[in-house]
C-alpha positions in Angstrom: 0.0 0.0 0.0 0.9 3.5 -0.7 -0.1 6.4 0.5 0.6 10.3 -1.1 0.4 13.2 0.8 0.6 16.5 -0.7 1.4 20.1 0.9 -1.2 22.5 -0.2 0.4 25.9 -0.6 -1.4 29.0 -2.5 0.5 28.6 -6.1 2.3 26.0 -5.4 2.3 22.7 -3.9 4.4 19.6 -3.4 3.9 16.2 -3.2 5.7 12.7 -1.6 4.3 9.1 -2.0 5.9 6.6 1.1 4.7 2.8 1.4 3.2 1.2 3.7 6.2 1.2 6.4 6.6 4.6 6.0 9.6 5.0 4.1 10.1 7.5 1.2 9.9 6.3 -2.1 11.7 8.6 -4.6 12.1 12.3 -4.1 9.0 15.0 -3.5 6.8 16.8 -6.8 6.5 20.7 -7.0 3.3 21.6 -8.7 1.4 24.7 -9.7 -2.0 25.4 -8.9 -3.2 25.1 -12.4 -3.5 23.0 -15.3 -0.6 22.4 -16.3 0.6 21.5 -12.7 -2.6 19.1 -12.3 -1.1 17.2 -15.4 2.1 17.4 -13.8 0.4 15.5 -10.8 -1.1 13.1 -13.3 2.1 11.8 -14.5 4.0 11.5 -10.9 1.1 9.5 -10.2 1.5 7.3 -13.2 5.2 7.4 -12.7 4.9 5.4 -9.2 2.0 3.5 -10.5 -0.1 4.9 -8.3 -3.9 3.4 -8.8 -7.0 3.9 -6.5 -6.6 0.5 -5.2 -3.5 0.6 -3.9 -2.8 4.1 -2.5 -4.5 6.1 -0.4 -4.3 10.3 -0.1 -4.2 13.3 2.4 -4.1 16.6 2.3 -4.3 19.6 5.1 -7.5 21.5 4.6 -5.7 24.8 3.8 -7.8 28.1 3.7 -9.5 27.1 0.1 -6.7 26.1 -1.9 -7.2 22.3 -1.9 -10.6 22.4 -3.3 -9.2 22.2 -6.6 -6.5 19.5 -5.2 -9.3 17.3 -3.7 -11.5 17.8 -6.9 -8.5 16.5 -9.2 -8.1 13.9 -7.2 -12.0 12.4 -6.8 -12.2 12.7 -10.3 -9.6 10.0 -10.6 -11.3 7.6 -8.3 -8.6 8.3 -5.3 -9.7 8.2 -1.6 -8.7 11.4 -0.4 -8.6 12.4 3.0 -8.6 16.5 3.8 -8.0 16.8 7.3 -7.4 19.8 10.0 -3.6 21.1 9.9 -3.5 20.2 14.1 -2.9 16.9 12.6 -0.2 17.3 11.2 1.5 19.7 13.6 1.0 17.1 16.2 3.3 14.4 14.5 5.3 17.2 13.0 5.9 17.7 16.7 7.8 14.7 17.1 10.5 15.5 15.6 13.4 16.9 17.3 14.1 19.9 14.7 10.9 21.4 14.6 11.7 23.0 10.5 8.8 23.6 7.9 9.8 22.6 4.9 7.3 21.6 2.0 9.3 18.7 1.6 8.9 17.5 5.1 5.4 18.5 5.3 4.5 16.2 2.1 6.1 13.4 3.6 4.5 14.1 6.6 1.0 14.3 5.5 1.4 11.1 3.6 2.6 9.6 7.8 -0.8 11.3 8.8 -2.7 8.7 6.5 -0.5 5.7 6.9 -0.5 6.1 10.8 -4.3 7.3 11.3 -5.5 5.1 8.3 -8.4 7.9 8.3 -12.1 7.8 6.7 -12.3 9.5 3.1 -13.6 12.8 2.9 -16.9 13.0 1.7 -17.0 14.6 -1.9 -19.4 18.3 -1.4 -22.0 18.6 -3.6 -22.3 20.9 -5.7 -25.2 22.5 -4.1 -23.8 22.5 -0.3 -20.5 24.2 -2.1 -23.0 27.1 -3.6 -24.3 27.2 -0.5 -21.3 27.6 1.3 -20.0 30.3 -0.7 -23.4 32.3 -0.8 -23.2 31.8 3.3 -19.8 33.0 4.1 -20.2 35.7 1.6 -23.4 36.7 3.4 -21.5 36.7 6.8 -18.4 38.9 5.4 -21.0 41.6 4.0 -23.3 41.6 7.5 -19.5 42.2 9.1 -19.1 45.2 6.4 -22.3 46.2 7.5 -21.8 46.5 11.3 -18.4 48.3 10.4 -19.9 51.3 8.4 -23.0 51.1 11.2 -20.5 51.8 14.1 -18.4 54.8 11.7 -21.9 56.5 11.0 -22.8 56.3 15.0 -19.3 57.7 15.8 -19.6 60.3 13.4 -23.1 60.8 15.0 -21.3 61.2 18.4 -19.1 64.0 17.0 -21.9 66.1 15.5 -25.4 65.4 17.1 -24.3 63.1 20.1 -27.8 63.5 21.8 -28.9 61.8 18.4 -29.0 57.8 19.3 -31.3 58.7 22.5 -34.0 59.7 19.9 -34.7 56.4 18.4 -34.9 52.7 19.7 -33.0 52.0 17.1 -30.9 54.4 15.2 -30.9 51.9 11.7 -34.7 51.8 11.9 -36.6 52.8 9.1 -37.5 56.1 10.0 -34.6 56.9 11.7 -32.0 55.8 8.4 -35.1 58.1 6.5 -33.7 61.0 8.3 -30.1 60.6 8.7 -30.4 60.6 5.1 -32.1 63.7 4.3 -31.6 65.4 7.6 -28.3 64.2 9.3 -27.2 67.4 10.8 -28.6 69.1 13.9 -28.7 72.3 11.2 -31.0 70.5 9.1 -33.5 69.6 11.5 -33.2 72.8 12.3 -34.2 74.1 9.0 -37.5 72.3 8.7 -40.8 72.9 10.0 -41.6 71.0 12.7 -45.2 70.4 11.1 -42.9 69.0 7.9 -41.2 67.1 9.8 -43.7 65.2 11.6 -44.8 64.6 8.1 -41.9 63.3 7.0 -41.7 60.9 10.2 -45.3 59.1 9.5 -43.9 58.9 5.7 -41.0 57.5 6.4 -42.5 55.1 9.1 -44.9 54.2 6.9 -48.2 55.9 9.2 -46.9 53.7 12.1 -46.6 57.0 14.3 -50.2 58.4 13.5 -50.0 62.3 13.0 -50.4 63.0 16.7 -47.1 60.7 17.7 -45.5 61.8 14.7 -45.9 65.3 16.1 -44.5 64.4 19.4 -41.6 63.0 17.6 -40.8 65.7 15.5 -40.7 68.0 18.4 -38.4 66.0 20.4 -36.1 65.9 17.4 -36.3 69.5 17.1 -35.6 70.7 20.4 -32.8 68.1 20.7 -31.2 69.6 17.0 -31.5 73.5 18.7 -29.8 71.8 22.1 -27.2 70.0 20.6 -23.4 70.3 21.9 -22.0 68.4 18.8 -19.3 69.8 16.4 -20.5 72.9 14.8 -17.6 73.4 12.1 -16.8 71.3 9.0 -20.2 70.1 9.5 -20.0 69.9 5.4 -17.2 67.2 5.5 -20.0 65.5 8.4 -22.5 65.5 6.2 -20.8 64.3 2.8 -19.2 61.0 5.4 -23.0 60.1 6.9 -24.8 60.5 3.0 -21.8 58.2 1.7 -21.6 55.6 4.5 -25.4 55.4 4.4 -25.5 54.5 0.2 -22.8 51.9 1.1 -24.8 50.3 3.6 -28.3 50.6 1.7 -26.2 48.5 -0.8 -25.1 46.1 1.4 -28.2 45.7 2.7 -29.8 44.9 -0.6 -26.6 42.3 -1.2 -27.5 40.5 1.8 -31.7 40.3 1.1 -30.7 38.7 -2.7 -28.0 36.4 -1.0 -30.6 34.8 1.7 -33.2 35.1 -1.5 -31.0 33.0 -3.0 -29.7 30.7 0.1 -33.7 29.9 1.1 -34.5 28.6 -2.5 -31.0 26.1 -2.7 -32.5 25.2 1.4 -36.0 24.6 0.3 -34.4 22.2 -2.5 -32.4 20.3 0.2 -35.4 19.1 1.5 -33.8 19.4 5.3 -35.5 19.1 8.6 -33.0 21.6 10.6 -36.1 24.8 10.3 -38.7 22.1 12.3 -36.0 23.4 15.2 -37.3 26.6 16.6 -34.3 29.3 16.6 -33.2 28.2 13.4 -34.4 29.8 10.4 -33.7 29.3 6.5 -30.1 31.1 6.8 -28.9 29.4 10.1 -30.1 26.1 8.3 -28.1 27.1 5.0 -25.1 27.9 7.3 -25.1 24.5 9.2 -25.7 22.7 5.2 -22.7 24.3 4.0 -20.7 24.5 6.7 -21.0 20.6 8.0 -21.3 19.2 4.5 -22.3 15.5 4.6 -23.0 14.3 8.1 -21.3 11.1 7.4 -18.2 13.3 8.0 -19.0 12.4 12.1 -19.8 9.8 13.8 -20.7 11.0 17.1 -22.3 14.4 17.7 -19.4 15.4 19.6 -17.4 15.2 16.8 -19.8 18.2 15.4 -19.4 20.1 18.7 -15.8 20.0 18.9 -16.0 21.0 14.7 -18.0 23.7 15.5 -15.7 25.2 18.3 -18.1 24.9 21.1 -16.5 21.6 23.1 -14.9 23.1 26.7 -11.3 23.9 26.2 -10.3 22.3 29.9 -7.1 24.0 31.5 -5.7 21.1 34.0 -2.3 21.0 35.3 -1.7 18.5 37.9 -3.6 19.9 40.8 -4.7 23.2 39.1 -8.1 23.0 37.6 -9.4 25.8 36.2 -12.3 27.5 37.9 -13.8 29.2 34.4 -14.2 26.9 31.5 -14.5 28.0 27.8 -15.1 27.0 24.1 -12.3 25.8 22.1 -13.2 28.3 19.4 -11.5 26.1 17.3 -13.6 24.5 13.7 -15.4 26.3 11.7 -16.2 29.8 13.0 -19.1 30.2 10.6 -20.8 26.8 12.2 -20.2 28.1 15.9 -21.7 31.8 15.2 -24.8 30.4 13.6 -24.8 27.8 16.0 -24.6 30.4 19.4 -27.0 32.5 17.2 -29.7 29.8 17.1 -29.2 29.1 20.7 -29.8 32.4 21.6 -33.4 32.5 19.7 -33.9 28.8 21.0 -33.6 29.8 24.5 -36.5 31.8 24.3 -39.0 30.3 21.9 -38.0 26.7 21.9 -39.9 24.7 24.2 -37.5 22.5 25.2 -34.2 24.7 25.2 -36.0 27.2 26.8 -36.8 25.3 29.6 -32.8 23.6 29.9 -31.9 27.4 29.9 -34.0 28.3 32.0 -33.0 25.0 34.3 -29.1 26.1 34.3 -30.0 29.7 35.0 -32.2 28.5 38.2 -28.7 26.7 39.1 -26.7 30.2 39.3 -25.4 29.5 35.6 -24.5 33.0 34.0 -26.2 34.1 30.8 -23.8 32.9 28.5 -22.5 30.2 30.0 -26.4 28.4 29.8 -26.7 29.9 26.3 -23.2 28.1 25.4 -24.6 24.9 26.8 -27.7 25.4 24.9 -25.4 25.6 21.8 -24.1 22.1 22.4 -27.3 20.7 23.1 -28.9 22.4 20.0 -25.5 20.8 17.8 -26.4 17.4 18.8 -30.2 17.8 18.0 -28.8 19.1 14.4 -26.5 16.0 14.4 -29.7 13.9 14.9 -31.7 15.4 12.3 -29.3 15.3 9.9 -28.2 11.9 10.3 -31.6 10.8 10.6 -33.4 13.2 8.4 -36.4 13.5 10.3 -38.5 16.4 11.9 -37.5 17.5 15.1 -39.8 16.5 17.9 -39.1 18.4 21.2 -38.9 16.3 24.5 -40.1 18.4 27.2 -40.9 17.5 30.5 
């Protein structure tokens, strides 16, 4: 048996092939991340008559960069195991000279498989990979979005700093309505306050009713003449709050088109995870993409410890730790939907609600029940997705 592990770099990466006693056999292959490297592959493989039935293959699961790796390699039949770089640095450990060299790391990799004799990688399909793209997309734009959120509130500190005690909620709709046509204390200034309640019940859609709208409008205006905010440049101000608000009325458009588009490839997975109260069409897309197939686990601590939410346990002879807390390690995309979900499922889910509610009745902090909510929730999503059935709540 032989067993070929391969180094996954950004442009380049190298390959070693060792048998089945874990000796070398010939030297290591540098290949490009292209064609032309992929053929390269192709005849090192050929070279140590390498077939499907008689060697087996690992790589690290490197940012992205052996997707293409992995995908050359199923389409030739191979079992391929991608597995977490800790692996690797464990046995890499061993040794006394503690040097990363691609060379080495091949060879290494290739130890990983022949040592660990590992479970092949499930292939993705090639809807969980859209959906895992569309996901994590979604998730870098919503972080965009909270960036330019907290520049427009800091900017809002600076000019109008009684501003965010006006509104519950400063993005709302009729709030965003006037920080884009009145963002300065000097513009609410400049409109009738009869206009302006106007403008309120427009923007809120009549959900303030002229009377409350009135109120409003008022409060606004007397806060705009009080103001103790910056009263110079208040041009430069201006031009930052209009500019930071288009960016994040297009972000916010991105994001509604993405989850358009992630609830259509969920409804087509035909998944039970949204029979879980707390988790919606985008938390189930998340936990598609993220987990893949669930054949990828056996236990559903194997899920909790992916998604970063296992205890991370600090023991040193007699020293125990007194605070215990998550790993963080896995996929962080998988944890923040996950600790999401538990949040909502501590309030509406019949079940969770009531563990919460259990572990806070024991003296439990917030988070620490909501974290244990988390695991609890993982392992229902294990069950459902192993078993793809509804989810029926236990509660007693």
């Amino acid at each position: 048996m032989y067993y070929l592990g391969i180094d996954i770099g950004k442009n380049m990466h190298e390959a070693g092939v060792i048998d089945d006693r874990g000796n070398p056999i010939g030297k290591t292959l540098r290949f490009s991340n292209s064609k032309a490297g992929s053929d390269k592959l192709l005849a090192f493989i050929n070279k140590h008559q390498l077939t499907p039935d008689n060697c087996a293959c690992g790589l690290e699961a490197t940012g992205h960069y052996w997707l293409s790796v992995f995908t050359f390699l199923h389409q030739l039949s191979f079992k391929i195991t991608a597995f977490n770089p800790l692996q690797s640095d464990a046995l890499r450990n061993f040794y006394i000279r503690k040097t990363k060299t691609d060379t080495r790391d091949a060879f290494l990799i290739a130890q990983v498989i022949r040592i660990d004799a590992p479970e092949a990688t499930p292939f993705i399909e090639e809807d969980l990979l859209r959906i895992r793209h569309l996901e994590r997309l979604r998730y870098s734009i919503v972080d965009q979005s909270s960036d330019i959120k907290h520049k427009i509130v800091s900017l809002l500190d600076q000019v109008f700093p009684e501003y965010e005690d006006l509104f519950s909620e400063v993005f709302g709709q009729s709030s965003a309505k006037l920080l884009e046509y009145y963002p300065m204390p000097e513009d609410i200034q400049s409109i009738d306050t009869n206009d302006l309640a106007a403008f309120l019940n427009e923007a809120s859609k009549q959900s303030y009713g002229k009377k409350r709208a009135l109120e409003k409008a008022t409060k606004i205006k007397d806060s705009a003449e009080e103001s103790f905010g910056i009263s110079i440049a208040t041009d430069a101000f201006r031009t930052q709050i209009h500019l930071l608000l288009e960016q994040l009325s297009l972000l916010d458009h991105q994001v509604k088109k993405i989850e358009e588009n992630l609830k259509t490839l969920i409804e087509q997975q035909e998944t039970y995870l949204t029979t879980i109260k707390g988790i919606g069409d985008v938390t189930a897309a998340v936990i598609m993409g993220e987990v893949g197939s669930i054949d990828r686990f056996e236990r559903p601590e194997q899920l909790v410890a992916f998604a970063g939410l296992d205890p991370a346990v600090k023991q040193s002879g007699n020293f125990n730790a007194s605070e215990v807390h998550m790993s963080k390690r896995g996929s962080p995309y998988l944890r923040r939907a996950l600790w999401c979900a538990a949040f909502s499922a501590s309030q509406c889910n019949p079940a969770l609600s009531q563990y919460y509610k259990k572990l806070r009745a024991k003296g439990k902090g917030h988070y620490v029940a909501v974290g244990a909510v988390a695991r609890k929730l993982t392992r229902i999503v294990f069950a459902i997705l192993r078993d793809n059935k509804p989810y029926e709540p236990h509660v007693k």
